[in-house]
N, C-alpha and C positions, 0 to 999 in steps of 0.2 A: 504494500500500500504506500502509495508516494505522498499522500496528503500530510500534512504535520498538521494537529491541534494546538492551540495555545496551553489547555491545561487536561488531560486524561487524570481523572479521579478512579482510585482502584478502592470500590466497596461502596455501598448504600445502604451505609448506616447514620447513627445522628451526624458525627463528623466529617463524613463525607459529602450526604446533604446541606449539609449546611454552609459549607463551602462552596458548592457546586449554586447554590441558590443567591449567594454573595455576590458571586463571581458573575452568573450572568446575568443580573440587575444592571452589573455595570458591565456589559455587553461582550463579554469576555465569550470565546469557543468553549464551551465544556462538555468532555463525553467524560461520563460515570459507568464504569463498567463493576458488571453485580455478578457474583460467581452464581448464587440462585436464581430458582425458577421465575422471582419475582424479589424484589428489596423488604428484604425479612423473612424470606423463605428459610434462611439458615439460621435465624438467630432465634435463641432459645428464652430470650429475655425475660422475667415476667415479675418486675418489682416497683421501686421508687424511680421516677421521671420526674426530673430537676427542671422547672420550668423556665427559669429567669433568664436562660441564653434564646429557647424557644421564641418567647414574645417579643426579646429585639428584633427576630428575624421576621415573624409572624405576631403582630399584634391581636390579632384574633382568633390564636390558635384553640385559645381556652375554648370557644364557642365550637371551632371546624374541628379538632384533631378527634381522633378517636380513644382517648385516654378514658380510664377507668373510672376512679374514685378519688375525692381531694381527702388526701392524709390529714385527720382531721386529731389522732392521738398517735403517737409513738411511746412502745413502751419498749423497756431493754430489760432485760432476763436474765438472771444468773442460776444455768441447772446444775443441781447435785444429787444422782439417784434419782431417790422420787421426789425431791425438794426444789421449791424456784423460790427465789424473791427478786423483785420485781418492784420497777418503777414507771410509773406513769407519769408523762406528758400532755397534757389535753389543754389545749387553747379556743376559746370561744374563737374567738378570731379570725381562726385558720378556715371557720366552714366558709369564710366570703373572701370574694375572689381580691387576687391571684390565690388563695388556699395555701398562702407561704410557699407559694414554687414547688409544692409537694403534693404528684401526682401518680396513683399505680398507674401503669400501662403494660399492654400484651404485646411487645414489639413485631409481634410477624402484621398485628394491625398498624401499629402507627407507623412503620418503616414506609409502608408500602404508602403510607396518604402521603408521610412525608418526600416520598421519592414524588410521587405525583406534584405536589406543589414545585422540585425543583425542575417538574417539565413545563408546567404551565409560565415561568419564570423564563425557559427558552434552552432549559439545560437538556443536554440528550442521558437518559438513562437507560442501559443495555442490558436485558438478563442473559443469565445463563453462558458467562465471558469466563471464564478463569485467566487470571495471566499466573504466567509460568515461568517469568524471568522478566527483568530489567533490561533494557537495553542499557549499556556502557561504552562511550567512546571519550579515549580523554579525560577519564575520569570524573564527567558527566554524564548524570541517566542524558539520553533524551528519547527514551520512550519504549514499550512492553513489548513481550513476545505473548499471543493468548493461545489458550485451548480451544476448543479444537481446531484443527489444524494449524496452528504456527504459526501464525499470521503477524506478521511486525507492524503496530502503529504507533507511529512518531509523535513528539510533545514537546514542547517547549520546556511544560513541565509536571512532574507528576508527584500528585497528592496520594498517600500509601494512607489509606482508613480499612488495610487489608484484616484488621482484629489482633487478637491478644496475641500470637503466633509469630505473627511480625516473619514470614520468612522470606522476604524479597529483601525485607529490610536488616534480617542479620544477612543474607547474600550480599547485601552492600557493603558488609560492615559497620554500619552505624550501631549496631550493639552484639554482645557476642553471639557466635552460631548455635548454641546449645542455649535451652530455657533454664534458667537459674530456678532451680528444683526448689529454694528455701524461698523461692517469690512468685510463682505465679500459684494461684489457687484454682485447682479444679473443683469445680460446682455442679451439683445434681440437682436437680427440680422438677416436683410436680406440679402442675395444674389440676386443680381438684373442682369439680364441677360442683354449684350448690344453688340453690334461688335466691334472689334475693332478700326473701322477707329473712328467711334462714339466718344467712349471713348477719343483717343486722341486729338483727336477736341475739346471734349466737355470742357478737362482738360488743351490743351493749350501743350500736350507733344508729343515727337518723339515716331519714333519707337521703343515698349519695354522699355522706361520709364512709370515712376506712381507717384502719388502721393499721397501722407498718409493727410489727412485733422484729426484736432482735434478741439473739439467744447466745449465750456465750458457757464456758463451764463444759460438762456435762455431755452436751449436745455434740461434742467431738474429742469427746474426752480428753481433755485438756491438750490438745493438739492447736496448734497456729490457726484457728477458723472460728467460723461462729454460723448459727443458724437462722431460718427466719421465717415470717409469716407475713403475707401481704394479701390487704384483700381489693378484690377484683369488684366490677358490676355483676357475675354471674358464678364466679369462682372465688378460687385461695391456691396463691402462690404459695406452695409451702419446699423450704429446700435447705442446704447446707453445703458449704465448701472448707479444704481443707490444704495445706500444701502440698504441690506432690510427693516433697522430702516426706514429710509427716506420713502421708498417705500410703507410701513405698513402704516403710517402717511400722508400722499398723500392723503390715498382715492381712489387711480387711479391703473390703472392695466400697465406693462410694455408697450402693445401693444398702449394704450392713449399715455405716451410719446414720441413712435415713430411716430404714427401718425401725431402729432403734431410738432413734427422736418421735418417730410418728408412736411411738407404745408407751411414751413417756406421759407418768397421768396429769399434767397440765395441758399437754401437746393432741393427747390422744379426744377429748371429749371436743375440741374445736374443730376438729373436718370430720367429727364422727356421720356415719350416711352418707356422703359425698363419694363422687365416683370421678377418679382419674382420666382424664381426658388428654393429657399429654405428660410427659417423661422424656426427660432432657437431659445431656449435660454439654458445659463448655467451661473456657479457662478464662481466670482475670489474673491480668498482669499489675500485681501490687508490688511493684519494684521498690517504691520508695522514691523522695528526692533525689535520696544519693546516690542511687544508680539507675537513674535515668540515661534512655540513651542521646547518640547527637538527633538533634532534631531537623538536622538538615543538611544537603550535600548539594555542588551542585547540579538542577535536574531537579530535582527529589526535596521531598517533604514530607514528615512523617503527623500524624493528625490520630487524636483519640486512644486507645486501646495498643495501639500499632507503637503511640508515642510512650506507655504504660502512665499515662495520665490518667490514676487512678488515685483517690483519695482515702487510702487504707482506713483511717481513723472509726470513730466509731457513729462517722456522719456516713461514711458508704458511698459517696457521692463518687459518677463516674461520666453520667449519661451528661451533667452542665460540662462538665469539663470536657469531654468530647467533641461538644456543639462550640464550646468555647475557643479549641483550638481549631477549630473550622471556622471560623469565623477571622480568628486573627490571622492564619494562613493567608484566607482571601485577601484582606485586609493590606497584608505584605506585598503581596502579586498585585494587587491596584494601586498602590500608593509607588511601586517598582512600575510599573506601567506609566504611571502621570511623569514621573520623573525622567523618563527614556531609559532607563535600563534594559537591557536583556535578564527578563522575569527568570528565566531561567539561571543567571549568574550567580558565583557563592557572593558576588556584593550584595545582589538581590533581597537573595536569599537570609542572609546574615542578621536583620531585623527582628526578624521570626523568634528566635529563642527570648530578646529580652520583649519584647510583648510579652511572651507567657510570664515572663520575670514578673511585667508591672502590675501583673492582673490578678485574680483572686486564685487561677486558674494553678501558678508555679508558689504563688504566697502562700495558700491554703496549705501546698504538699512540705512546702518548707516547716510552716511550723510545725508539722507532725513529723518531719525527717528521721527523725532519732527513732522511731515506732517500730517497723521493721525489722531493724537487728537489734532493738534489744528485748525485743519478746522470744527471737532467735537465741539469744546469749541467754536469757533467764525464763527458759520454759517454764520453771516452777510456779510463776504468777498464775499462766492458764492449767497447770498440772495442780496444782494444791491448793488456792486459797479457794475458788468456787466452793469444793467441799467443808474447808474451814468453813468461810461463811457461814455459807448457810446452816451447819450444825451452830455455829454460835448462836445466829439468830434464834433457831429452833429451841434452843436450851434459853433464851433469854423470854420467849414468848411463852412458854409453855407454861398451864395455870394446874396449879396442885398447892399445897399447903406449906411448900417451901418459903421460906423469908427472903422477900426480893435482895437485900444485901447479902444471903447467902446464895442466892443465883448468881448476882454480878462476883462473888468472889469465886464461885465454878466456875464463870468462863473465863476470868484472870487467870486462874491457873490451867485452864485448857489453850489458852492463849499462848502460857510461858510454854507449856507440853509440846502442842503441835509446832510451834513459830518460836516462839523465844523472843521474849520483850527487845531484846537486842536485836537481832536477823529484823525483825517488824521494822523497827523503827528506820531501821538501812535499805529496807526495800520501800517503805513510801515513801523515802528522802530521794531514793534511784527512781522510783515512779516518776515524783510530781517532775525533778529534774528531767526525766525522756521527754515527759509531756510538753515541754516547754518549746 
């Protein structure tokens, strides 16, 4: 093929779209090519949808997209055994719009509106493309080889929103070729069918509220991950991920740890009657700040998942920062355009990374930088304290005829027993400092 594009986008997902919708506002060539049937045909998605990059892009998406329910409580979960304790979040607030930018969605739906809206915009989006290699000359991409048949098309330049896997992009070199087993988390999930009246009942919400559940402890027994529940208009996301290291070492296969959450008696009475409708898994790349890869060459551009702009913390947050780095991508390539540049240059190009610096987008991962390796370095946090806890609590709540000052001085000294007033006091001095 002799043609050259200005920009070939490889994947249609948030980050991809959303560049691609950028880009041809301001009149740019854009082919988006989608390895599925259709933009979300491959993606297993089915949780919290971060709205706030959406409605720069779409002001009225809240009204068009096809999103679920406005997160209307969030509650976080520490399991032990048969024990949880638990904290609740609920804001009046959140039922009226924007719903705090916190929305379930089923992504094989909103992929697919959202790929439509980047056509209506003028962008071209292709299913069913696999590309299979980078083109490299001089040490710039300028443009892919696809499946089936081999076919070379040319680009100025190209945005990689290829997913967690990123393998064109360790082919480049911009991070290494092998997935760092102690960062990416493989995740399972079902979709559990239920009616609506059900759901709300069952969750304690109104009409068109939801709630986001997160589960930590227990639920992976005390391995690098955490679990979770999200509810749908018609269903409940319910699922868990783990790191591969972890997961390798286990012994056990994804589907043992879900299993075993779904028979957990807090976990088990909420999808009780419900019938599984889809089963899933895929990878998230929680690298962390500090081992993020290059985010650009020139040619090439890495965007979303591909860029491992994932907000490990205990906000979850993946899907804004996706749309976000497609947006600043665009952003770069037009403001390279007005200025005469070849879009394609590492001059061009070279903007890119401190954008993400200025924006919530690399700040947000910054402050949590330290999270990653040192949950790595000090397993014992998710290995031991959930069951602490929670037996503390349970010893502290429990009503019988014991003397409350003889309670608190049982769990002082189940305290010194398990932990050691010392070790405590050096682990949440080592906590709050990660945290920072």
């Amino acid at each position: 093929m002799d043609e050259e594009f200005e920009v070939l986008i490889i994947g249609a997902g948030p980050a991809g779209i959303a560049a691609a919708i950028s880009l041809a506002r301001e009149g740019f060539e854009v082919m988006v090519l989608e390895r599925g049937e259709y933009a979300g045909s491959k993606n297993v998605f089915g949780g919290i949808f971060f709205t706030h990059q959406l409605l720069k892009l779409l002001p009225e998406a809240l009204e068009n997209a096809p999103l679920e329910r406005a997160i209307t409580k969030r509650r976080f979960c520490v399991l032990s055994s048969e024990k949880e304790v638990g904290v609740d979040v609920k804001i009046a607030a959140w039922r009226d719009k924007p719903y705090n930018h916190t929305m379930t969605a089923l992504r094989g739906r909103f992929d697919r509106w959202f790929a439509d809206q980047a056509e209506t915009e003028g962008a071209n989006v292709i299913p069913e493309i696999l590309v299979s290699e980078l083109l490299i000359e001089n040490g710039k991409v300028v443009g892919v080889k696809t499946e089936p048949g081999g076919e070379e098309m040319r680009a100025k330049v190209v945005i990689s929103a290829e997913g967690a896997q990123a393998f064109l992009a360790r082919k480049a070199g911009l991070m290494a070729k092998e997935l760092p087993k102690r960062h990416m988390i493989t995740n399972i999930k079902e979709v559990i069918s239920m009616p609506r009246e059900k759901i709300e009942d069952r969750f304690l919400l109104e009409n068109g509220e939801g709630v986001a559940i997160e589960y930590f402890g227990d639920v992976v027994k005390g391995n690098f991950g955490s679990g979770f529940i999200y509810t749908n208009e018609e269903s409940i996301s319910i699922g868990l991920g783990l790191t591969i290291h972890d997961l390798i070492n286990s012994k056990k296969t994804l589907n043992d740890f879900l299993e075993d959450f779904k028979k957990h008696p807090t976990v088990r009475k909420l999808i009780e009657g419900g019938e599984t409708i889809e089963y899933a898994a895929h990878m998230i790349p929680e690298y962390g700040y500090n081992h993020l890869p290059k985010m650009s060459m020139p040619g090439l551009m890495l965007v979303g998942d591909t860029a491992g702009l994932i907000n490990g913390s205990v906000y979850h947050e993946g899907t804004n920062l996706a749309m976000g780095s497609g947006l600043l991508a665009a952003e770069t390539l037009i403001e390279a355009k007005k200025n005469g540049l070849d879009i394609g240059s590492a001059e061009a190009l070279q903007p890119y990374r401190q954008k993400l610096e200025n924006t919530f987008v690399l700040k947000d991962m910054y402050k949590f930088r330290k999270v990653p390796d040192f949950l790595n370095k000090f397993p014992h946090y998710l290995q031991e304290y959930p069951g602490h806890i929670t037996q503390w609590l349970q010893d502290y709540f429990t009503v019988d005829e014991t003397p409350k000052a003889e309670v608190e001085k049982g769990i002082l000294n189940k305290i010194k027993k398990d932990i050691g007033l010392w070790r405590l006091t050096v682990d949440m001095f080592r906590l709050g400092r990660n945290m920072r």
